[in-house]
C-alpha positions in Angstrom: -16.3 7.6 20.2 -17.6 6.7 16.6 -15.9 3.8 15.4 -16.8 2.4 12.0 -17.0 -1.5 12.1 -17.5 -4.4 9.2 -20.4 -7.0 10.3 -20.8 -9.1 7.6 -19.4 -9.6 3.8 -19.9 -6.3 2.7 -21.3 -5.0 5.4 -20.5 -2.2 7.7 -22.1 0.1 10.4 -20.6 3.2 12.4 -20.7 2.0 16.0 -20.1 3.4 19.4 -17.3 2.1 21.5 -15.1 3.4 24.5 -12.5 6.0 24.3 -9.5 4.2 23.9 -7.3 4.8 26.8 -3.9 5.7 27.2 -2.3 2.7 29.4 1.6 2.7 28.5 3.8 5.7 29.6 4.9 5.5 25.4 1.5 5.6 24.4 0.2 8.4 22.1 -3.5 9.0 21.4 -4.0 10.3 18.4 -7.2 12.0 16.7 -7.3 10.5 13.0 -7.8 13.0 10.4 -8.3 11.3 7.6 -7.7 7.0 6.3 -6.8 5.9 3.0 -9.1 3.1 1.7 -6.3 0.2 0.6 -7.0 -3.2 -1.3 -6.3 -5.3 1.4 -9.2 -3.3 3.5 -11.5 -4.2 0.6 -9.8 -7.6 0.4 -11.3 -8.2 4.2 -14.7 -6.3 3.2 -15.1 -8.4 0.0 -14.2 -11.7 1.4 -14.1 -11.5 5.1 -10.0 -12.6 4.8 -6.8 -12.3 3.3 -5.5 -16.1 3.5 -5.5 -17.0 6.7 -6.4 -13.9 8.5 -10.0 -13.9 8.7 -12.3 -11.5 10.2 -14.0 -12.2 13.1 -17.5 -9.8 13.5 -17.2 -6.7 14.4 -14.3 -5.2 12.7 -12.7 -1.8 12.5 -10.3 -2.1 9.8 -8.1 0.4 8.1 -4.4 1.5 8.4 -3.1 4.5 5.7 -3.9 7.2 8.5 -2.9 10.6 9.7 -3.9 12.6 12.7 -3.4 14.6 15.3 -1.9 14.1 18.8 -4.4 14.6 21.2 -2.1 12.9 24.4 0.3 11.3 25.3 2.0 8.9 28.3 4.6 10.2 30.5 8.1 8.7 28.8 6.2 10.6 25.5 9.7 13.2 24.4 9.4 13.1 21.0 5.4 14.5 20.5 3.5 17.4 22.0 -0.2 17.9 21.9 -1.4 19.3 18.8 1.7 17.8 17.0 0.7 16.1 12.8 1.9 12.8 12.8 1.6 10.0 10.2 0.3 6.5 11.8 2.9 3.4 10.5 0.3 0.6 11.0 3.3 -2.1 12.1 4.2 -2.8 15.6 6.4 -5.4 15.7 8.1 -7.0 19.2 11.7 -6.1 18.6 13.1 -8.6 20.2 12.4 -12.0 18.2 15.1 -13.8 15.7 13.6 -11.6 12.4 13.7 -8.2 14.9 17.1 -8.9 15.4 18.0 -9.4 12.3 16.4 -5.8 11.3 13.5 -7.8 9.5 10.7 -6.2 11.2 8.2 -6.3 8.5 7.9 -10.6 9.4 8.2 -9.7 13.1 7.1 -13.3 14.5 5.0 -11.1 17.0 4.1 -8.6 14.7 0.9 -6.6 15.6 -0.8 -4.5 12.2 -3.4 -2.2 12.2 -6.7 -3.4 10.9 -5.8 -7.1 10.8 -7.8 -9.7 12.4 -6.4 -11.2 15.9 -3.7 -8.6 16.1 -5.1 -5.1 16.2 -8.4 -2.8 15.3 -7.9 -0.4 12.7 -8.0 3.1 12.2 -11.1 4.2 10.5 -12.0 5.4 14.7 -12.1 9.4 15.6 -9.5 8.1 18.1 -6.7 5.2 18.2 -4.0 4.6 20.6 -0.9 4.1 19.2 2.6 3.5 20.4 5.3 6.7 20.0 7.3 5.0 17.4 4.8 4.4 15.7 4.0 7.8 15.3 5.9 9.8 12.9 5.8 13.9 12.8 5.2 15.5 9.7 6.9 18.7 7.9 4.4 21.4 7.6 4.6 21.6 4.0 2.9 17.9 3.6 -1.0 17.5 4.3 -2.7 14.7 6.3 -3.2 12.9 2.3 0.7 12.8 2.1 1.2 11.3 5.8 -1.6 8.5 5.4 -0.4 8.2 1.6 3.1 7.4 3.1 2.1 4.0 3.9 1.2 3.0 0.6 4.5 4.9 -0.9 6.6 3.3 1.4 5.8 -0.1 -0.1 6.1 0.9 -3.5 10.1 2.2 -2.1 10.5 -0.6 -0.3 9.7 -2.8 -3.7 12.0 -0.4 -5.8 15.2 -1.3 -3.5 14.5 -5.0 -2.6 14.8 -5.4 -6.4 18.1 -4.7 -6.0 19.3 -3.8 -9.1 20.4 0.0 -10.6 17.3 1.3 -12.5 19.2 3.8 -14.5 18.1 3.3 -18.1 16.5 -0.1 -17.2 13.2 -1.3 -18.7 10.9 -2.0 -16.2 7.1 -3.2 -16.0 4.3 -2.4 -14.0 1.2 -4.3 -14.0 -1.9 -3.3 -12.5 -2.0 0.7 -11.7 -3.8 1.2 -8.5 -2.3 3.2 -5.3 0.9 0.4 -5.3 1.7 0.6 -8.8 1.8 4.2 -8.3 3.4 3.3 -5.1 6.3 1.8 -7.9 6.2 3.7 -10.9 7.1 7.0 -8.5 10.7 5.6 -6.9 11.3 4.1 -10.4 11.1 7.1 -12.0 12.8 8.7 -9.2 15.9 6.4 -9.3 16.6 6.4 -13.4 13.9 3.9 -14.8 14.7 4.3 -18.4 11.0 3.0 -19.9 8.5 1.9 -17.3 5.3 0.2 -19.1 1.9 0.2 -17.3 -1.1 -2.3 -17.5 -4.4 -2.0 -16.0 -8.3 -2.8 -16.6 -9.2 1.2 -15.8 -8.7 3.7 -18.4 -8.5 6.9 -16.2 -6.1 5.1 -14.1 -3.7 4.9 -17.2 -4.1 8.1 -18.0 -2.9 9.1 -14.6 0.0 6.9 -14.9 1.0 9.2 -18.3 0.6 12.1 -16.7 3.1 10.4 -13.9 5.7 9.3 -16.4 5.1 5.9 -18.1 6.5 5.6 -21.5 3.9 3.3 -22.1 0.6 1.8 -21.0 -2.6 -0.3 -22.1 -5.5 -2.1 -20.8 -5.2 -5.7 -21.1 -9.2 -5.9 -22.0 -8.8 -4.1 -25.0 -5.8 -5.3 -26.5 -2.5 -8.3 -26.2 -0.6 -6.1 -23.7 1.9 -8.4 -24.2 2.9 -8.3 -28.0 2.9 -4.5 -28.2 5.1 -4.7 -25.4 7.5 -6.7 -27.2 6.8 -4.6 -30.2 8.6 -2.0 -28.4 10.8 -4.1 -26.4 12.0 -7.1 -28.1 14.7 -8.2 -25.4 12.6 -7.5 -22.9 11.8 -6.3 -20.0 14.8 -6.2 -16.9 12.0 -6.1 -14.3 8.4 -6.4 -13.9 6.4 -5.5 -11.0 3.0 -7.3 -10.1 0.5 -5.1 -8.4 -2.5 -6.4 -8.8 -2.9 -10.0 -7.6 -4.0 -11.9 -10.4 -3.0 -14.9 -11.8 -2.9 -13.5 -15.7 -0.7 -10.8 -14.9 2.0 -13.2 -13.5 1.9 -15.0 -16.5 2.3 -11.8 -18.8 5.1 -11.1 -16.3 6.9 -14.3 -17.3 7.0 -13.5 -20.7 7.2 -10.0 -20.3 10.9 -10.1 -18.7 14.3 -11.2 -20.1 16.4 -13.6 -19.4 18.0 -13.2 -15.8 15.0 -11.1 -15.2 13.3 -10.5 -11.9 9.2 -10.7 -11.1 8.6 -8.9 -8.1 5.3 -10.3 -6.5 3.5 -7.3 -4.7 -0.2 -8.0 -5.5 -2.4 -10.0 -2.4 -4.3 -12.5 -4.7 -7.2 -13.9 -3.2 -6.2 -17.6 -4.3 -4.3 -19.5 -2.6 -1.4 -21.2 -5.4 0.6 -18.7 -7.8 1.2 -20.9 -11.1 4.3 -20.8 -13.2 5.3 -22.2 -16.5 8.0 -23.9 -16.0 9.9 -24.0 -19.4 9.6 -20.2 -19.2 11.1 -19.3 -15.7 13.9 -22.3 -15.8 15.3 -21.3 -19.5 15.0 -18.0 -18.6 16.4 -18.1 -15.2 14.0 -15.7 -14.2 14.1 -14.5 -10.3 11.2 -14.4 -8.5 10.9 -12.2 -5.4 7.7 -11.5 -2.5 7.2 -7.9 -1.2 5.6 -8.0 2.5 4.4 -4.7 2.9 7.8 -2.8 3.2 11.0 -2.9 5.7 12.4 0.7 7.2 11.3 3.0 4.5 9.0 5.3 5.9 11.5 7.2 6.4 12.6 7.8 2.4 9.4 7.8 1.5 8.9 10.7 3.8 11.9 12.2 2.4 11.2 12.1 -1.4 8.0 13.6 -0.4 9.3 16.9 1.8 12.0 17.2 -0.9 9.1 17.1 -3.7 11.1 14.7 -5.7 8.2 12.7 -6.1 4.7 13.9 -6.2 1.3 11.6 -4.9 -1.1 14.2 -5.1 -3.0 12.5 -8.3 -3.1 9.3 -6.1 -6.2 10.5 -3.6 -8.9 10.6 -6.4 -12.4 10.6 -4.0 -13.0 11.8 -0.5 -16.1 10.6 1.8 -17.0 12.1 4.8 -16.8 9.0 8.0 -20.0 8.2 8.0 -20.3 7.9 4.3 -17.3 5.1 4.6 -19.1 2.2 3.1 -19.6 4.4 0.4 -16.3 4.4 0.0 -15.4 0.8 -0.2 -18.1 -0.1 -2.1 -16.9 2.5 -4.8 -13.0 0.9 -4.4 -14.8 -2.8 -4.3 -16.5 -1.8 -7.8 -13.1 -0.2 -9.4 -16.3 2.7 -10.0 -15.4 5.9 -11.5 -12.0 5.2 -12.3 -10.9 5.6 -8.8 -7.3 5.3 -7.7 -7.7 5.9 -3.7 -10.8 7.1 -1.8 -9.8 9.2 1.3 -12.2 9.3 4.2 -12.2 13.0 6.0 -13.1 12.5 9.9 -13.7 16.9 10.0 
């Protein structure tokens, strides 16, 4: 079996290793289809870590999959051979004090797809995964929309931990990759009156117009922030960061209102977020973490079947598997306007 591995700071080579065996009676083996390339894989190929989860050489990472179900263990009822299933990368224990209080997403035990010391990723022909963790898909969705899910689900997941009715609400979304798309989607979905859109990359604000923004521009080129208030002089009710970086949380602060709410999505690759102070205290601003997303595969796959939302101008370049480092050297680069490379295993 092919398995495509990074050895070194960007470095990566397709490698031979053992089919992976079936060794649970829940176990499903699944033949991937096609992976999404996400930051936090490029995160681990740029810098070898994401805080403190650092790669140890070799490393098959990736976790936005699809595929199809090649077998499966004996106590397998819901899946037959043959069957399209989405992969959901996050296998937590079920049975710790944040299980059991339905936080599964910081699962003390939790086990994640393409993260070092808990499991190898998905960018393999084959991965074993366990039944729950594989989720059928509607014929009318492609393998895009199931490994696409993963992304969504966050962006979902970020939309309702907000917690507030978006209906006519302004709202703000800096940095316009796969999770600001991830955002701008539900937003839309659940009433967003005005969503406004940053980002370094032209073509990617041009898809976010196409996708609904009332509003976007390019921090490079022009003070984001004042023509925001230009439109917006109270503000902003809600601003979502996407994009990890330390001048976008700052634009955020001064961005939203008072009683506003940041909601931090972006992986930075610092360690320290800084604040001003005056700002958030006499503004009472709220400020919220997203880890990766909490039971909402499930409405992500919904809003996708019903086609109330619509991804398909997320998946932007495709690579064939063996052309993979291609691929994350084109995502590394922020090259050719791309939004999300796919890699196509057929």
């Amino acid at each position: 079996m092919k398995t495509m591995v990074l050895t070194g700071i960007r470095q990566m080579e397709m490698m031979e290793k053992p089919m992976p065996e079936i060794k649970n009676d829940t176990d499903v083996l699944v033949r991937m289809k096609v992976v999404g390339v996400c930051g936090s894989d490029i995160h681990y190929y740029s810098s070898g870590k994401i805080g403190s989860q650092v790669v140890k050489y070799p490393f098959p990472v990736g976790h936005e999959g699809a595929g199809e179900v090649a077998a499966v263990g004996d106590k397998v009822k819901s899946l037959k051979i043959g069957q399209r299933v989405a992969i959901e990368p996050a296998m937590p224990c079920y049975v710790c004090d944040q299980c059991l209080q339905g936080r599964h997403h910081t699962c003390r035990n939790l086990k994640f797809l393409g993260c070092p010391a808990q499991a190898d990723g998905c960018l393999s022909e084959y991965i074993v995964m366990p039944e729950a963790n594989c989720v059928p898909i509607a014929e009318s969705l492609s393998y895009d929309d199931a490994a696409i899910v993963e992304p969504l689900s966050i962006g979902v997941y970020a939309v309702r931990l907000a917690q507030m009715d978006l209906k006519n609400k302004k709202v703000g979304i800096l940095g316009f990759g796969p999770i600001g798309m991830s955002v701008l989607l539900p937003a839309l979905q659940k009433g967003a009156g005005k969503v406004y859109v940053t980002d370094k990359i032209d073509e990617r604000l041009d898809i976010a117009k196409s996708c609904g923004a009332a509003w976007t521009g390019n921090p490079t080129q022009s003070n984001v922030v004042e023509l925001i208030k230009a439109h917006e002089p109270q503000l902003l009710d809600v601003v979502f960061e996407c994009c990890g970086q330390q001048e976008a949380a700052d634009q955020a602060i001064e961005l939203i209102k008072p009683g506003g709410k940041l909601m931090i999505i972006g992986i930075p690759e610092f360690n320290r977020w800084s604040f001003p102070v005056d700002l958030l205290r006499h503004k009472e601003i709220c400020i919220q973490n997203v880890r990766r997303q909490n039971n909402a595969v499930g409405e992500a796959m919904e809003l996708l079947e019903q086609k109330k939302i619509d991804i398909s101008k997320m998946a932007t370049h495709r690579f064939r598997f063996e052309k993979t480092k291609e691929a994350f050297d084109l995502v590394a680069g922020y090259s050719d306007g791309v939004m999300k490379a796919m890699i196509d295993f057929d």
